[in-house]
LUMTI-223425 format. One record per residue (C-alpha): x, y, z. Coordinates in steps of 0.05 Angstrom, whole numbers, padded with zeros to 5 digits, always signed. Example, Ala and Ser with C-alpha at 12.3 -4.5 7.8 and 13.67 -1.06 7.14 Angstrom:
% LUMTI-223425
+00246-00090+00156/+00273-00021+00143/
% end
This chain:
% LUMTI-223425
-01756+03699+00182/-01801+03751+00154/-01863+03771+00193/-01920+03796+00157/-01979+03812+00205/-02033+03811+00142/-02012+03736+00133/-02034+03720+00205/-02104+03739+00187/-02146+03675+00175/-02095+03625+00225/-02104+03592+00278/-02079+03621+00334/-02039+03568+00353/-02005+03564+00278/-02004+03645+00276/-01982+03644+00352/-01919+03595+00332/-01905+03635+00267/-01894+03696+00312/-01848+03661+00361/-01808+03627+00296/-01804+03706+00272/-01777+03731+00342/-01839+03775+00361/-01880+03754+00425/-01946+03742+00415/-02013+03772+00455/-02076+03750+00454/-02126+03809+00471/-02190+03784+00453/-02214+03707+00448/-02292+03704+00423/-02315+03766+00446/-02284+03766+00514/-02230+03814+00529/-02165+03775+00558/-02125+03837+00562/-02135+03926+00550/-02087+03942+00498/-02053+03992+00549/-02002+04046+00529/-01944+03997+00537/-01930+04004+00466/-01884+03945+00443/-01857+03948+00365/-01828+03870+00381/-01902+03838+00399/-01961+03822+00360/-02031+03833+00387/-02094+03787+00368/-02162+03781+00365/-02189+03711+00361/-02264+03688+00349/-02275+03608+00347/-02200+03597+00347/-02179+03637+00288/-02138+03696+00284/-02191+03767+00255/-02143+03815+00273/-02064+03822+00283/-02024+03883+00301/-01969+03904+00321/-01955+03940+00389/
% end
């Protein structure tokens, strides 16, 4: 399966989170409604995908 991280944009995290997994990646949440989970470090990780989630949507997806 093809991951696109512009498609993620708009999902829930919990259908974007389980599109990642399906697509091999692992998935981080960094944000969740304005409240930092985690600092994006420089542990730089081409094989994860990074969110940003405000009232249980996905606004942002990269990876790293």
């Amino acid at each position: 399966m093809t991951l696109k991280i512009e498609d993620l944009v708009g999902m829930s995290e919990r259908s974007a989170v389980r599109k990642i997994e399906n697509a091999r990646y692992l998935a981080r949440t960094i944000s969740r409604d304005g409240v930092p989970r985690l600092t994006p470090g420089e542990d730089v990780d081409m094989e994860r995908v990074n969110l940003v989630v405000e009232n249980g949507d996905v606004t942002k997806a990269w990876l790293g």
